[in-house]
C-alpha positions in Angstrom: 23.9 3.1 -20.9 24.3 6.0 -19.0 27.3 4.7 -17.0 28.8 3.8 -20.4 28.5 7.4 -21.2 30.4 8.4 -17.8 33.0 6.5 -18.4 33.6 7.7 -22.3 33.5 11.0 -20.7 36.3 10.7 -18.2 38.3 8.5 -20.4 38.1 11.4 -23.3 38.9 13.6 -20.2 42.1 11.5 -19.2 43.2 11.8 -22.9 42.9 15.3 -23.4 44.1 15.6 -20.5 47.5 13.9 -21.4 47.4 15.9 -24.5 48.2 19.2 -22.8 51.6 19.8 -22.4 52.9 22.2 -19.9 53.8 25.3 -21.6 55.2 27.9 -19.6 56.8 25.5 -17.2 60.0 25.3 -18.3 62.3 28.1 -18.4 65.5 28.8 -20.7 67.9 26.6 -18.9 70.7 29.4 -20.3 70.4 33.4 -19.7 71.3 34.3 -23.5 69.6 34.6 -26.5 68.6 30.7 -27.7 70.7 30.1 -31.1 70.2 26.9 -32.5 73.0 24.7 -33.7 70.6 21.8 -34.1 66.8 21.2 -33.9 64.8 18.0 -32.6 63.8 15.2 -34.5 67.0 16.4 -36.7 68.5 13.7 -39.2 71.8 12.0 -37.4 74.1 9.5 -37.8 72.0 5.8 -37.1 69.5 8.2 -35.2 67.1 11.1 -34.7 68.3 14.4 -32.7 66.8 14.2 -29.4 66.9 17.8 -28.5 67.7 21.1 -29.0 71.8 22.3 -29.7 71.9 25.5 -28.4 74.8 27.6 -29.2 77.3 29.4 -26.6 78.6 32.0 -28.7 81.7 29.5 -29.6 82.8 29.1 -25.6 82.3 26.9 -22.7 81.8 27.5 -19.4 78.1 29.7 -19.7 76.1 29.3 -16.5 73.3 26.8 -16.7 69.7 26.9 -14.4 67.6 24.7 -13.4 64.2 24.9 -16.0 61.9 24.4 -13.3 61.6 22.5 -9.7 63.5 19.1 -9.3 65.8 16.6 -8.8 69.3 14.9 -9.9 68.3 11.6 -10.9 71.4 10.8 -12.9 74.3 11.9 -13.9 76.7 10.0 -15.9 80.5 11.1 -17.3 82.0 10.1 -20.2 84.3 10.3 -22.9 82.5 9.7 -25.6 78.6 10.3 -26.5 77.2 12.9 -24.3 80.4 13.8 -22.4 79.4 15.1 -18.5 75.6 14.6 -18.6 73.1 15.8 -15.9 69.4 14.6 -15.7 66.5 16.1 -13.8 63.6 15.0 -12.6 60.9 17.5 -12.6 57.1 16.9 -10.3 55.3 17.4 -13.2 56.6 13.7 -14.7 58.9 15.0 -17.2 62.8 15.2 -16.8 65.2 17.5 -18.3 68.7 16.1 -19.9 72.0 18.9 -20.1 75.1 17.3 -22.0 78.2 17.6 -23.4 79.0 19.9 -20.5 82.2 21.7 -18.8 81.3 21.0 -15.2 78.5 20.5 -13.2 78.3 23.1 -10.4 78.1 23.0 -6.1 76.9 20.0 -4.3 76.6 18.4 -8.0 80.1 18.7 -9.0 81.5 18.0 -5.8 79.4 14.8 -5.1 80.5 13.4 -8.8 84.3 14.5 -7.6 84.1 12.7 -4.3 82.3 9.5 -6.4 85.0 9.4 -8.9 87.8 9.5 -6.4 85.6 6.6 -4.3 85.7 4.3 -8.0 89.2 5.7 -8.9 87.2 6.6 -12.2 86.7 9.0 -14.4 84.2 7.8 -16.4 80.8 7.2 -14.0 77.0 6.7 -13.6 75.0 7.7 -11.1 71.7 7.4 -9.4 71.5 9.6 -6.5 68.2 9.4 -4.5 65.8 11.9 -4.8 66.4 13.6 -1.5 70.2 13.9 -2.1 70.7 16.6 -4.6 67.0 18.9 -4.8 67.3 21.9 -7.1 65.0 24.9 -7.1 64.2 26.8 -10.4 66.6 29.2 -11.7 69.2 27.3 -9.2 72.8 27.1 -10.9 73.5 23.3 -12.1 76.2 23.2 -14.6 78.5 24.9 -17.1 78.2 24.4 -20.9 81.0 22.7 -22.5 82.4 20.7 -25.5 82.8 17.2 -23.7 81.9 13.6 -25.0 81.3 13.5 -29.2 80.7 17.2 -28.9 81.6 18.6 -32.1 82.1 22.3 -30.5 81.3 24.2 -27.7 77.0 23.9 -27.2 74.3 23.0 -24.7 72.4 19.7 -25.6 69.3 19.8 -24.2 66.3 17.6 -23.9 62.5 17.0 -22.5 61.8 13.7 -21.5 57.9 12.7 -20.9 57.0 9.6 -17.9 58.1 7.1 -20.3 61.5 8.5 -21.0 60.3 9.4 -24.6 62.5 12.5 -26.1 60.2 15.2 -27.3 60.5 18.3 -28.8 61.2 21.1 -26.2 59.3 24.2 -28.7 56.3 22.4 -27.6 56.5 23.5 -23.9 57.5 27.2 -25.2 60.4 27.1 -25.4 61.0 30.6 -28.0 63.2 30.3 -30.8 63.1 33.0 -33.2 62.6 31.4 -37.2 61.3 33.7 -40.1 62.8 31.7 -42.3 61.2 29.0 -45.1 62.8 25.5 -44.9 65.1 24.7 -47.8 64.4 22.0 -50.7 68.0 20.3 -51.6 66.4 16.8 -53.8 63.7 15.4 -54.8 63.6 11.5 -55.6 61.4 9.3 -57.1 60.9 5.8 -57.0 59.2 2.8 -59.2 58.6 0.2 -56.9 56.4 -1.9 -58.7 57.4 -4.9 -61.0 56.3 -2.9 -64.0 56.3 0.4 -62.6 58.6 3.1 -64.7 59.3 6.7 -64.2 60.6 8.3 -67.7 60.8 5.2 -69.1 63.5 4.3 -65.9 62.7 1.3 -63.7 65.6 2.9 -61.1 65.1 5.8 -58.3 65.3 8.8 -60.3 66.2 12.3 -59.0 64.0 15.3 -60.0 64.6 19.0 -61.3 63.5 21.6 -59.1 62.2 24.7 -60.8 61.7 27.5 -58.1 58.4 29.3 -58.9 58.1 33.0 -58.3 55.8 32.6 -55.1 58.8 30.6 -53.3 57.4 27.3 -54.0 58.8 24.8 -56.4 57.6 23.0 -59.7 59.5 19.8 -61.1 59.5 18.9 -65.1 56.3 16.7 -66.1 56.9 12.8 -65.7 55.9 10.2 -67.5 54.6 7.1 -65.2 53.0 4.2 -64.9 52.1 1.6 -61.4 53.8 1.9 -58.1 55.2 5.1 -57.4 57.2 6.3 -54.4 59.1 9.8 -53.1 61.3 11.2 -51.0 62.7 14.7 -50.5 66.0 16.0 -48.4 65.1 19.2 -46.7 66.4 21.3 -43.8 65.5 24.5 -41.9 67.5 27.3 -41.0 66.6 29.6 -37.4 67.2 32.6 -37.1 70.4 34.2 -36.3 71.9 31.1 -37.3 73.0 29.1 -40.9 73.1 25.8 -39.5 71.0 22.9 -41.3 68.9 22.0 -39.3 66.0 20.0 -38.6 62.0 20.4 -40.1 59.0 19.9 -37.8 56.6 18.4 -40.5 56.8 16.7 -44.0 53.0 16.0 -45.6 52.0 14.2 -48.9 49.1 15.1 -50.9 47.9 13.0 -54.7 45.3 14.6 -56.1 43.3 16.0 -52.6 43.8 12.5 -51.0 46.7 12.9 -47.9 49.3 10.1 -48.6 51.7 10.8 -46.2 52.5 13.1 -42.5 55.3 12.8 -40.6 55.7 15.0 -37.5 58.8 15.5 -35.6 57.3 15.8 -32.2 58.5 12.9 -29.8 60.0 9.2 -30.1 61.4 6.4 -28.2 65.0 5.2 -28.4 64.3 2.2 -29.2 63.0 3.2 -32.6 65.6 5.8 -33.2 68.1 3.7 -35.2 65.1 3.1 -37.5 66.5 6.2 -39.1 68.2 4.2 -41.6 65.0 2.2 -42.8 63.2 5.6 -43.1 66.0 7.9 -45.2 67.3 6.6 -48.7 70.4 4.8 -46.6 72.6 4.3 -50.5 71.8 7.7 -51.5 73.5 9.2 -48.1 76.3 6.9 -48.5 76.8 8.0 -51.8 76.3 11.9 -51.6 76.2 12.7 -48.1 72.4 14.0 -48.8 69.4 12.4 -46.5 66.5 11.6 -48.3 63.2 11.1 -46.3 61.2 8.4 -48.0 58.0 9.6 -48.0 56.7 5.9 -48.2 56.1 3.2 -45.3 58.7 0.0 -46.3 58.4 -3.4 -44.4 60.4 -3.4 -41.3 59.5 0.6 -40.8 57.9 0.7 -37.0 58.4 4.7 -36.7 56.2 6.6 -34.6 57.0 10.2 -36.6 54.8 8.8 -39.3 50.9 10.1 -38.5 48.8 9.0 -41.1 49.3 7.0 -44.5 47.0 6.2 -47.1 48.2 2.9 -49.2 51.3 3.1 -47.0 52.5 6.2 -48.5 52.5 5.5 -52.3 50.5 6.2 -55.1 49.5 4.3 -58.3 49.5 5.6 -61.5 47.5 4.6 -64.3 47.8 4.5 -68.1 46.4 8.2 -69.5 45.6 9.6 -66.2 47.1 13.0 -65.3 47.6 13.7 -61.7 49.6 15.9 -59.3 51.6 14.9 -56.0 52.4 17.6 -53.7 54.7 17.7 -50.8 54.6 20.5 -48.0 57.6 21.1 -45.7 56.9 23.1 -42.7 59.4 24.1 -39.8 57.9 24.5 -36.3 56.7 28.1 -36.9 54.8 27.3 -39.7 56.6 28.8 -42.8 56.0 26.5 -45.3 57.1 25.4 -48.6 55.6 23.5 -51.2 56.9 21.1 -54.4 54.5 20.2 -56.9 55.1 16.8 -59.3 52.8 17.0 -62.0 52.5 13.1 -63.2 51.7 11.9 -66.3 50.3 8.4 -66.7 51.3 6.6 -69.5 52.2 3.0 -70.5 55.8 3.1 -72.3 58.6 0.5 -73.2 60.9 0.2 -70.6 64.6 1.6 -71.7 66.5 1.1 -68.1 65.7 -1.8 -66.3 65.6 -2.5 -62.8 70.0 -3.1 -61.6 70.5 -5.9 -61.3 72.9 -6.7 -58.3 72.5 -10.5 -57.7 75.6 -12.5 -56.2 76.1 -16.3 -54.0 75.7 -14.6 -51.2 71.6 -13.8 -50.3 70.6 -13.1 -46.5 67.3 -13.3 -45.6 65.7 -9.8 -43.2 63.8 -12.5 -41.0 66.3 -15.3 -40.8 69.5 -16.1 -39.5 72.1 -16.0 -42.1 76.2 -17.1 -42.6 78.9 -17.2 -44.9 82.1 -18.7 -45.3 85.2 -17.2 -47.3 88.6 -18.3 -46.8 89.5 -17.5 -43.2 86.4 -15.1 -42.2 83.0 -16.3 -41.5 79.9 -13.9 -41.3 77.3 -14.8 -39.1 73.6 -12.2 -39.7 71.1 -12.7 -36.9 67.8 -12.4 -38.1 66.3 -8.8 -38.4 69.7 -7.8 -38.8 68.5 -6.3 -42.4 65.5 -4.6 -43.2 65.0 -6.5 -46.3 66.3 -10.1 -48.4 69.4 -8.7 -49.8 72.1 -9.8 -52.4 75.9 -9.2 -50.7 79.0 -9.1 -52.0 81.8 -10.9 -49.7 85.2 -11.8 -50.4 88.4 -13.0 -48.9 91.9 -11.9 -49.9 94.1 -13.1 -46.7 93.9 -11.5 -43.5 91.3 -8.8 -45.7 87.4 -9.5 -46.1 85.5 -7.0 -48.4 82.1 -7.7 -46.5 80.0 -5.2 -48.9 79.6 -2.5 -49.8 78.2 0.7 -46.7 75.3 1.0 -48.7 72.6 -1.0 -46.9 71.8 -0.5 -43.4 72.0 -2.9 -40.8 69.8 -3.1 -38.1 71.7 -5.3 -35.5 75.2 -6.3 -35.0 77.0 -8.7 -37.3 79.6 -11.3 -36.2 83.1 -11.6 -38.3 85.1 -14.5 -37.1 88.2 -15.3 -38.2 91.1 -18.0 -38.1 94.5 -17.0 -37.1 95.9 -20.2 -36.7 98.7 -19.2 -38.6 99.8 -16.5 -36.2 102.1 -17.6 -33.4 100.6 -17.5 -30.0 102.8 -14.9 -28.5 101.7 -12.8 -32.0 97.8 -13.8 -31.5 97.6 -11.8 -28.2 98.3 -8.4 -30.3 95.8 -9.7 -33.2 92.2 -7.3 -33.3 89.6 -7.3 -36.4 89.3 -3.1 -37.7 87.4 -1.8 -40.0 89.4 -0.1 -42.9 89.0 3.7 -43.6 88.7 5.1 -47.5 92.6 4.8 -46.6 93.2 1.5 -45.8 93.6 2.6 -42.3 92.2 0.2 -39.7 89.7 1.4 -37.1 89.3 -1.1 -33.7 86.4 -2.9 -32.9 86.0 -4.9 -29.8 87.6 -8.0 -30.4 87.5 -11.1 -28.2 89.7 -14.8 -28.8 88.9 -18.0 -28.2 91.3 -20.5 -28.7 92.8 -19.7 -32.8 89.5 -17.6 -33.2 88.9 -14.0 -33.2 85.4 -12.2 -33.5 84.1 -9.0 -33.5 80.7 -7.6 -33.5 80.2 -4.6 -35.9 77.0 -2.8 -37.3 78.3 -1.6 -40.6 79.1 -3.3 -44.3 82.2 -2.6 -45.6 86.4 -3.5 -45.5 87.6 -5.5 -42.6 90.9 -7.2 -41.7 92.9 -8.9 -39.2 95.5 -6.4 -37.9 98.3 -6.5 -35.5 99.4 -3.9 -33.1 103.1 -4.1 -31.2 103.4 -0.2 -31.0 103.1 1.2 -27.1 101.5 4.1 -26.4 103.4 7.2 -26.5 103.0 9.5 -23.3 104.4 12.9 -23.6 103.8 16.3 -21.2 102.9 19.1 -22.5 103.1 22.1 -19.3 105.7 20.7 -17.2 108.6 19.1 -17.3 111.0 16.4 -15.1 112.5 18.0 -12.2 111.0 21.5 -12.8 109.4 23.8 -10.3 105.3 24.5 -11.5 104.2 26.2 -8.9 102.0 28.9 -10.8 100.5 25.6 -13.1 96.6 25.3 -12.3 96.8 21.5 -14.1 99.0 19.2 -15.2 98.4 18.3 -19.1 99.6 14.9 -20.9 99.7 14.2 -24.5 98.9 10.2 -24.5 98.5 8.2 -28.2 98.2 4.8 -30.0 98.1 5.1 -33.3 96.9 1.8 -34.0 94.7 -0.2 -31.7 93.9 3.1 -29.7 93.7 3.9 -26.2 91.7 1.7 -23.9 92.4 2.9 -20.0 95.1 5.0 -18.3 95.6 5.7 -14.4 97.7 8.3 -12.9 98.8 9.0 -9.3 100.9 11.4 -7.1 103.2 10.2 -4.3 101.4 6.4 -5.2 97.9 8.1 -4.4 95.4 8.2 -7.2 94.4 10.9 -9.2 91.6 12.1 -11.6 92.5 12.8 -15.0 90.3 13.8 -17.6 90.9 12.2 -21.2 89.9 14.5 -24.1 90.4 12.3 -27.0 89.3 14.6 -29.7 93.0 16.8 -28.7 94.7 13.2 -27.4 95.5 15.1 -24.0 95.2 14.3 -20.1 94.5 16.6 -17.6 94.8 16.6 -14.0 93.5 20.0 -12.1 95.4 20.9 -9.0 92.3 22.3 -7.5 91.8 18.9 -6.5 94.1 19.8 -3.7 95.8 16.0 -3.7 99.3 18.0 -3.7 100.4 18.3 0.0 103.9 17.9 -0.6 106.6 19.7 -2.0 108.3 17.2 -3.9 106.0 15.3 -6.3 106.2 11.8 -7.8 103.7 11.3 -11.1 103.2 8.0 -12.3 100.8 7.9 -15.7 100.1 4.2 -16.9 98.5 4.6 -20.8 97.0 1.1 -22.1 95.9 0.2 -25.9 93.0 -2.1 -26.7 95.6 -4.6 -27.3 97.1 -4.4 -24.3 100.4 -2.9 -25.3 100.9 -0.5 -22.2 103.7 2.1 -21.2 104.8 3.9 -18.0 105.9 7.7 -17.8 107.1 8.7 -14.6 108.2 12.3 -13.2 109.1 14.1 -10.7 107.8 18.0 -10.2 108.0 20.9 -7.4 105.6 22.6 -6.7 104.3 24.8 -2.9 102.0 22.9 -0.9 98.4 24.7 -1.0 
């Protein structure tokens, strides 16, 4: 017994243990005030925001340090998604992650330069050893930027713990000013059970806020009876800053009993996309407003979620008045509150449940396909949350494969016969998704014999497209036969405006060079500082390929003094 009771103690000691997070370690990896242009845990597109956004007073190129003691132990460069990323490594098992930046800075940038010349790449990943690149704290790394799927000039910036897990950085104390209450946009509620009603209504139903004078809010009296659910759409504003951001915690309270706690503290990837079980996926689609379901549905893993009672919802009985309360907090602790005062009562139900049945039905833990005309649709199992109804239909080269108002959890297949096409015409052939303009957007698309399939991860308009434009190549700070001499880069303006842009390769005098691709401005940039130009006379050769593989050649000849 009393070895049992030595080993409880040093396991309750290993736990705590783990529990205390190193605050103080980590310094401001930037030497200006900290301005938030988006919090953790913050509500994204198919996933959770896994750190901080910390403004750059609207430019690039603001020196970034090292946090604390370290090493590279990645670094990866790319167009798209986080742009010129940097990770860290730290003795203390946690790692540090800078994005969307500029440039990274000494032996960093020039061991990525000399890599990218080595793989005649600009996009790369790398996993230097953890001898190779040391850093010391406060030791310059990098320069904040707007690369990647930046949507302006900011620092993205992350703690990792030992299992690669995102969590929020305020924890280690990290200081951002916030004064400020978080904001209530809509409140929903939902009957979930077969002969549950709100009002009467058998449909979510959105609730009227009345502020109250103390700064909390009051909705109108229901009327209610069985399964009840809610959600609310919230965000927090920082200091210094109107961005709509992030909150820290959402709680649930019926009547003293907690239903519901979510806390934005830390995740794993692999849950992230789980985003779109846990907000009110139709609603968004519909009006661009994410509501958190403050309910546990099937096929809703999420770790944010702390405690539940009855999974979340409540059930409300016939003459039984009752109150649900929801609390918002932001990290700081300001707080607000909505109160829902419920009335139980057993009513004839005046709007039915919609009813959106079709042929087509696809089952959440099966594998599922369809057939129309020339498309088939092939759903892996778990690809949905839930058994859904879908509406599909052929018209020609078009499918109308639902509507983008249910989630999907894993990518679809659309296959599609083009038989008809010649085989010269099939090479140019590629499945896009069609924009609220009928514009199609690529998606990988591969052939095998007369069959084309892509793999997408979104309901909506599809259709077989054909692209036979080239790309267009046209320079923008120099021109054939010219002298450029004072020019610190070279700058391209490379398009497709169908297929879009798949790889490009330039060189001087036949030797390569590296060229960044900004593809938010459409623009290639090749910076002399590279000190590739040894010659006077200098023969450029850009090669621009779509994802078709239409390609086109732009050639040119420039003078310029050797450095």
């Amino acid at each position: 017994m009393k070895n049992l009771t030595i080993l409880l103690l040093l396991f309750t000691a290993i736990i705590n243990g783990q529990n205390d997070l190193p605050t103080g370690y980590f310094s401001n990896p930037m030497d200006i005030d900290l301005i938030l242009s988006g919090s953790f845990g913050e509500l994204r597109s198919n996933h959770f925001h896994s750190g901080l956004d910390i403004k750059t007073q609207q430019r690039e190129g603001i020196p970034i340090y090292a946090p604390a003691d370290g090493y590279v132990s990645r670094i990866k460069v790319s167009h798209y998604g986080y742009g010129k990323a940097l990770y860290i490594h730290h003795p203390n098992g946690y790692s540090t992650v800078y994005a969307h930046l500029q440039q990274y800075a000494g032996p960093i940038q020039d061991y990525v330069k000399k890599q990218q010349y080595r793989n005649e790449s600009y996009e790369i990943e790398l996993f230097p050893q953890a001898d190779m690149l040391p850093v010391s704290k406060g030791e310059l790394i990098a320069y904040s930027g707007n690369s990647g799927s930046s949507g302006g000039p900011h620092l993205h910036f992350e703690i990792r713990d030992a299992a690669s897990r995102p969590m929020n950085p305020m924890l280690f104390g990290i200081e951002i000013p916030d004064t400020k209450k978080p904001l209530i946009n809509t409140v929903l509620a939902y009957p979930v059970g077969e002969d549950a009603h709100i009002d009467q209504k058998q449909n979510p139903m959105k609730l009227r806020l009345i502020l109250q004078k103390d700064g909390s809010y009051k909705t109108e009296k229901i009327t209610a009876l069985g399964k009840i659910g809610f959600g609310v759409s919230t965000n927090d504003q920082l200091n210094g800053a109107s961005n709509k951001n992030g909150v820290y915690r959402i709680t649930s309270n019926y009547n003293g009993t907690e239903k519901f706690d979510v806390l934005f503290e830390k995740f794993s990837f692999a849950e992230t996309r789980y985003l779109n079980r846990y907000i009110d996926y139709g609603y968004y689609q519909d009006n661009r407003n994410r509501v958190q379901k403050l309910f546990r549905e099937s096929n809703n893993p999420l770790s944010i979620i702390k405690n539940e009672d009855e999974s979340g919802y409540i059930t409300v009985a016939d003459g039984f008045n009752s109150n649900y309360v929801i609390a918002v907090k932001d990290f700081k602790g300001n707080t607000v509150t909505i109160t829902i005062p419920i009335e139980g009562k057993e009513l004839p139900i005046v709007e039915p449940k919609k009813d959106d049945k079709t042929d087509s039905y696809a089952y959440s833990n099966e594998a599922t396909a369809f057939t129309k005309g020339k498309f088939s649709v092939y759903i892996p199992a778990e690809s949905l949350y839930e058994d859904t109804y879908l509406d599909i239909e052929a018209n020609g080269d078009t499918l109308h494969l639902h509507e983008d108002n249910i989630p999907l959890h894993k990518n679809i297949t659309i296959s599609v016969d083009a038989s008809n096409y010649s085989e010269s015409d099939m090479d140019k052939l590629f499945i896009g998704r069609l924009n609220w303009y009928g514009d199609p957007y690529y998606n990988t698309t591969y052939r095998q014999g007369n069959k084309l399939s892509a793999r997408v991860r979104t309901f909506g308009n599809y259709a077989l497209v054909s692209d036979t434009e080239v790309p267009t190549i046209t320079p923008l700070n120099f021109s054939d036969g010219k002298w450029i001499s004072n020019n610190e880069t070279l700058q391209l303006k490379i398009e497709d405006e169908l297929s879009g842009i798949s790889n490009y390769r330039a060189t001087l005098n036949g030797k390569y060079i590296l060229t960044e691709y900004n593809y938010k401005k459409d623009v290639l940039t090749y910076d002399f500082d590279d000190e590739v130009v040894t010659e006077t006379e200098n023969k450029l050769k850009v090669i621009v390929t779509d994802n078709v593989g239409n390609s086109t050649t732009f050639e040119a000849t420039f003078f310029r003094k050797p450095l």
